[in-house]
C-alpha positions in Angstrom: 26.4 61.6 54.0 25.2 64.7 52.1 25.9 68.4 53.5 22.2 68.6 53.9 21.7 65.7 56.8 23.9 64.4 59.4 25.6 60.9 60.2 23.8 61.3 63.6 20.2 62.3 62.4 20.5 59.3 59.4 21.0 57.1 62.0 18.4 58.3 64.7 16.0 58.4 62.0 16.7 54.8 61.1 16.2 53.7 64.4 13.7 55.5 65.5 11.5 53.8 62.5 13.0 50.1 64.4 12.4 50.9 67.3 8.8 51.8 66.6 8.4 48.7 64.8 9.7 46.4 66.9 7.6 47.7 69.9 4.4 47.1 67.6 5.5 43.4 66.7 6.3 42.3 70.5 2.8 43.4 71.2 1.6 41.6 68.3 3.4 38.5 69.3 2.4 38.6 72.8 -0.9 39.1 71.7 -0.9 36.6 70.1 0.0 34.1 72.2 -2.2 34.9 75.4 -4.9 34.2 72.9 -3.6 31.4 71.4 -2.8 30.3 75.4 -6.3 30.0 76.3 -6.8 27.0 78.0 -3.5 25.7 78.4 -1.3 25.3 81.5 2.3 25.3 82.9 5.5 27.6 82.1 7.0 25.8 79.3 3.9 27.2 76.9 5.4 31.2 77.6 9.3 29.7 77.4 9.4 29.8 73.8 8.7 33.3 73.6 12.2 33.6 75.1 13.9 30.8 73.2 12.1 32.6 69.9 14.7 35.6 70.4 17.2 33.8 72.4 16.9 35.4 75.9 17.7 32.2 77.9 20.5 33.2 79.5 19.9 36.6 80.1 16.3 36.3 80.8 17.6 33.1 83.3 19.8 35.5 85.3 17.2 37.4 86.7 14.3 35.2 86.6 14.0 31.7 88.1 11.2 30.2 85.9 9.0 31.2 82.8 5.7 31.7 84.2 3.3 34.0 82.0 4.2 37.1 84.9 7.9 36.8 84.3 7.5 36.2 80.7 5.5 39.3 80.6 7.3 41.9 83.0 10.9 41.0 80.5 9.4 41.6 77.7 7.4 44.9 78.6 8.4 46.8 81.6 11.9 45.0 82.4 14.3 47.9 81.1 17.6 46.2 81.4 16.1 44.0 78.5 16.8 46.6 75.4 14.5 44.7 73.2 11.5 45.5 76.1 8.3 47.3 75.0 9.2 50.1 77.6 12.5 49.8 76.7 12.4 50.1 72.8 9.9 53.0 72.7 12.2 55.1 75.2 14.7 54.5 72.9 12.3 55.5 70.1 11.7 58.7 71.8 15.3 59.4 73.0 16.1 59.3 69.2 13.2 61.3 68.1 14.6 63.7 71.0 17.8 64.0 68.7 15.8 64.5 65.5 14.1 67.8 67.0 15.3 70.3 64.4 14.0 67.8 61.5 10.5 66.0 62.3 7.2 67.9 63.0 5.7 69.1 66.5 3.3 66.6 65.6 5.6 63.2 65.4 7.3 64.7 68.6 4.0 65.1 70.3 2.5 62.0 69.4 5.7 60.2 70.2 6.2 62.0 73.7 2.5 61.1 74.6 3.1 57.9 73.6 6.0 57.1 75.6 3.9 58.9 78.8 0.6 57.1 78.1 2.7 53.6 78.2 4.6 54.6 81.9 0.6 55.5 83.1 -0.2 51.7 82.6 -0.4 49.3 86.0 0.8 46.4 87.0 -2.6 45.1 86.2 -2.5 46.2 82.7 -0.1 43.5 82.2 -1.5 40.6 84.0 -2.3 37.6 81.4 -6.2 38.6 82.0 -5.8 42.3 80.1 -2.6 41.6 78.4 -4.4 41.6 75.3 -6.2 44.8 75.6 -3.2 46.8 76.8 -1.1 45.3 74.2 -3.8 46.3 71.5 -3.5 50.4 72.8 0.5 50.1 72.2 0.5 48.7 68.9 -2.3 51.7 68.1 0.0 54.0 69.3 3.0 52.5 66.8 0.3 53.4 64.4 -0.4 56.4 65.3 3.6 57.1 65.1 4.2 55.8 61.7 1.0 57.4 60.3 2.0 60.8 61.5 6.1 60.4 60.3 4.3 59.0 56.9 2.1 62.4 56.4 4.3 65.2 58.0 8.4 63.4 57.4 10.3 66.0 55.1 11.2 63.5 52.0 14.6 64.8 51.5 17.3 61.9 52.6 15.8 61.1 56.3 12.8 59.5 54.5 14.6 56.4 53.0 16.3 55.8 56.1 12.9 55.7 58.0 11.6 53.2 55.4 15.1 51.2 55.5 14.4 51.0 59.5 11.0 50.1 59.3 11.1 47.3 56.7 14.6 45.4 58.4 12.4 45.4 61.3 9.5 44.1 59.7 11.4 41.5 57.7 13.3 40.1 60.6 10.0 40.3 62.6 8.4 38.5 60.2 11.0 35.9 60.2 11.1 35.1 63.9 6.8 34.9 63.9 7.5 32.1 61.1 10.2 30.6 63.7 7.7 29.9 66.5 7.3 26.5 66.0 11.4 25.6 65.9 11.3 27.8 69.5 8.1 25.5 70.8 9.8 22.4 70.1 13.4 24.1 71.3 11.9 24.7 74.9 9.9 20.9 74.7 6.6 22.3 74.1 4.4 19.7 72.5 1.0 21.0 70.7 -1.8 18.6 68.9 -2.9 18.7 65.7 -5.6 20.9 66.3 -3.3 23.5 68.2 -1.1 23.2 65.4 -4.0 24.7 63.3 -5.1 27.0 65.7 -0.9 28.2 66.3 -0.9 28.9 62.5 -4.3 30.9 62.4 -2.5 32.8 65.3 0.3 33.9 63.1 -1.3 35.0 60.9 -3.8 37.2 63.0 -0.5 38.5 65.1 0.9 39.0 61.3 -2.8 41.2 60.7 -2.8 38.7 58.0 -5.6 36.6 58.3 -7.9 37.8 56.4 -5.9 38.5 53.4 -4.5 34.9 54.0 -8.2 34.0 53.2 -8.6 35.9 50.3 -5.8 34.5 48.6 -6.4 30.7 49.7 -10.0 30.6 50.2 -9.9 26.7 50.3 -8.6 26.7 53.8 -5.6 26.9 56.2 -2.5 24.9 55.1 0.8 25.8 57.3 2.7 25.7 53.5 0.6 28.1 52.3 0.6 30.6 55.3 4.5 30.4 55.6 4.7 30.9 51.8 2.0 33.5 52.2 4.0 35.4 55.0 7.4 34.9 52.9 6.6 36.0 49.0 3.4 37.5 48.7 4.6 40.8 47.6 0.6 42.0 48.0 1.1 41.8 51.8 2.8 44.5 52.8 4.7 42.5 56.3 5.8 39.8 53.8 9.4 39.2 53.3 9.1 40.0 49.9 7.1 43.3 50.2 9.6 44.1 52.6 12.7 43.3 50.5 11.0 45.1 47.7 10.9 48.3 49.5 14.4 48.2 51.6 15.9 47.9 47.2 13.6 50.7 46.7 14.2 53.0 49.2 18.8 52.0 48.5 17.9 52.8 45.2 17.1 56.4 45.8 19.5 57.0 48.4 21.7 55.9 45.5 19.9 57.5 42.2 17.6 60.3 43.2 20.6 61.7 46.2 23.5 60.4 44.4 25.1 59.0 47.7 28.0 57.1 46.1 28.2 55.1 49.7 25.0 53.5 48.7 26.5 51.1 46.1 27.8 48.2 48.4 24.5 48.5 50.0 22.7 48.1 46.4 24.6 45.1 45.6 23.6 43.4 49.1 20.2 44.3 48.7 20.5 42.5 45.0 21.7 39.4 46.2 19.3 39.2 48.9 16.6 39.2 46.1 18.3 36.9 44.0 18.8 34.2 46.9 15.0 34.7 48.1 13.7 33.8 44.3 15.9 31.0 44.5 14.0 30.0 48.0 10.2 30.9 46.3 11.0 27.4 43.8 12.2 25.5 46.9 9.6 23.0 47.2 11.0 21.7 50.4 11.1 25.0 52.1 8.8 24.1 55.2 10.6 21.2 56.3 13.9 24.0 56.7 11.9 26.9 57.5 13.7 27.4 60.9 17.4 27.4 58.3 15.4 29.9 55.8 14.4 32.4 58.9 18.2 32.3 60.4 19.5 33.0 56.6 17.0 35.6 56.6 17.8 37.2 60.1 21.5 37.0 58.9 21.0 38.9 55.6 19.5 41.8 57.3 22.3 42.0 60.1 24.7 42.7 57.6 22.8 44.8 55.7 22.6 46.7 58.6 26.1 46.6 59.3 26.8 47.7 56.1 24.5 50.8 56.1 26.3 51.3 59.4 29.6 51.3 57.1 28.7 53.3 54.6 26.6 56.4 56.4 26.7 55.9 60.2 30.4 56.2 60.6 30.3 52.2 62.3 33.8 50.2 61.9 34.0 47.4 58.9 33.0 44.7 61.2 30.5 42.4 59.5 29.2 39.3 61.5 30.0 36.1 61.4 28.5 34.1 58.7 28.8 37.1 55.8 28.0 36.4 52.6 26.1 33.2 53.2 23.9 32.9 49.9 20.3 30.6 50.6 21.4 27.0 50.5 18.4 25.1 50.7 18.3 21.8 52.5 22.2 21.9 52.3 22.3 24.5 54.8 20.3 22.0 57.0 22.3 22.9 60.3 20.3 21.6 63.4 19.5 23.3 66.4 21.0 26.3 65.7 20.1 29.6 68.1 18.0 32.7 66.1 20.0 35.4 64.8 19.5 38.4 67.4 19.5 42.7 66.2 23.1 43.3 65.9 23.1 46.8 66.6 21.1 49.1 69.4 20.1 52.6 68.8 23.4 54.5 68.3 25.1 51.8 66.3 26.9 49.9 69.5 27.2 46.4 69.3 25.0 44.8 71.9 26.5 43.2 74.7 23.8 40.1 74.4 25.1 39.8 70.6 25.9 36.3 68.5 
């Protein structure tokens, strides 16, 4: 890194922006689901919220059966489960905490009162009846967040680390919401034709999509075109695309506008990622492999981040298993394969629930 920021505060910057974004796309998932639950019955329809980031067996070891309160409590409160709501935006604070000296009174404020307005909330905020409502106030206040970092961060060499944070999130967010059906079918879960429509109109609502989605295909809903949508539409800024687009913009000036020679493995990942993703927009076939897309996808971004790591965070050269996989298509057709979990918490530790 540069003499003007820290190893430490890159990092903590980066992670604050995940952290913050993957607290607002829990909610959005869970959200999403006690709507789209309406009306159905029995565990197995909140098990494939575990399967869909591959919690069985931790999520097994403390709770006997996937019922919606279980379901709920691990993926909120539960704070031995690092990806928990609670969990991630004390994290997000502890690393704002370390970023004192560089962000505004007003991201540490808003973040702290975040962080205090979440512990105020009740068991009964949670229950399946108000889950929606409470989930709602938490992604407003991962709003709040980014809109205050986006109007008061110092753009000097912390600001394309917050961006590089918040759109490897987003991607691999993205990515697992296009996975839901592979995690339905993984935990037995069996919808009808008409739930099938309604589950893809629920993406793209939990996705804030919807609309747009209609916009662009005004002739109706097609599960093709919404996974297509939510991949390459480089308009929509939680698409894949959008998101690669600005994680290559954001290298770029880490490597051009602060000359950070580091940056240059990073730059060529970034490239190939975009390369391999064109090649994916003229598969025709994509749907009937989308669950082998969103693990390729999940993949790239682990070892981008393990390379970032590399270069600026002072990590060990340790990439994950599978590097340098480029998109194969239906050739990379490998069956019931688990998703790709975060490979790194928030100081850079490998996580002990890893591949």
């Amino acid at each position: 890194m540069s003499g003007r920021l820290l190893s430490r505060h890159a990092e903590c910057t980066f992670w604050l922006a995940r952290y913050l974004e993957r607290v607002e796309s829990m909610a959005r998932i869970l959200e999403a689901h006690s709507s789209f639950r309406r009306g159905r019955t029995g565990p197995d329809s909140w098990a494939w919220i575990i399967a869909l980031y591959s919690d069985e067996t931790n999520f097994y070891k403390k709770f006997p059966t996937a019922d919606a309160a279980s379901v709920i409590q691990y993926y909120v409160t539960y704070l031995d489960n690092p990806s928990s709501i609670q969990a991630s935006v004390r994290a997000a604070r502890e690393n704002a905490r370390a970023l004192r000296p560089l962000i505004s009174t007003d991201m540490w404020l808003q973040i702290n009162d975040f962080y205090m307005r979440l512990l105020s909330f009740g068991d009964s905020d949670f229950t399946e009846a108000r889950l929606s409502r409470s989930c709602d106030a938490i992604k407003r206040g991962c709003y709040a967040e980014i809109g205050v970092a986006e109007s008061t961060l110092y753009r000097d060499e912390s600001w394309p680390f917050f961006r590089l944070g918040l759109f490897i999130e987003r991607a691999d967010q993205t990515s697992r919401l296009l996975d839901v059906q592979f995690a339905q079918r993984a935990t037995g879960m069996e919808t009808s034709p008409e739930q099938q429509a309604g589950l893809w109109n629920a993406l793209l609502r939990s996705a804030s999509a919807y609309h747009a989605y209609r916009r662009a295909h005004a002739s109706g809903l097609d599960p093709a075109a919404v996974a297509r949508f939510l991949i390459f539409d480089t308009r929509l800024p939680r698409s894949i695309a959008f998101c690669a687009d600005e994680i290559q913009r954001m290298v770029s000036q880490l490597r051009g506008e602060f000359r950070l020679r580091n940056a240059q493995r990073s730059f060529e990942r970034v490239e190939a990622f975009q390369t391999d993703l064109q090649s994916a927009r003229r598969d025709e076939g994509l749907l009937a492999h989308l669950h082998q897309f969103n693990d390729w996808v999940q993949s790239e971004l682990m070892l981008l981040t393990a390379e970032l790591g590399n270069a600026f965070f002072g990590h060990q050269k340790t990439p994950p298993a599978g590097a340098d996989q480029p998109y194969a298509g239906r050739s990379d057709a490998g069956g019931q394969q688990k998703l790709s979990q975060s490979p790194l918490d928030a100081t850079g530790s490998q996580q002990s629930q890893g591949q």
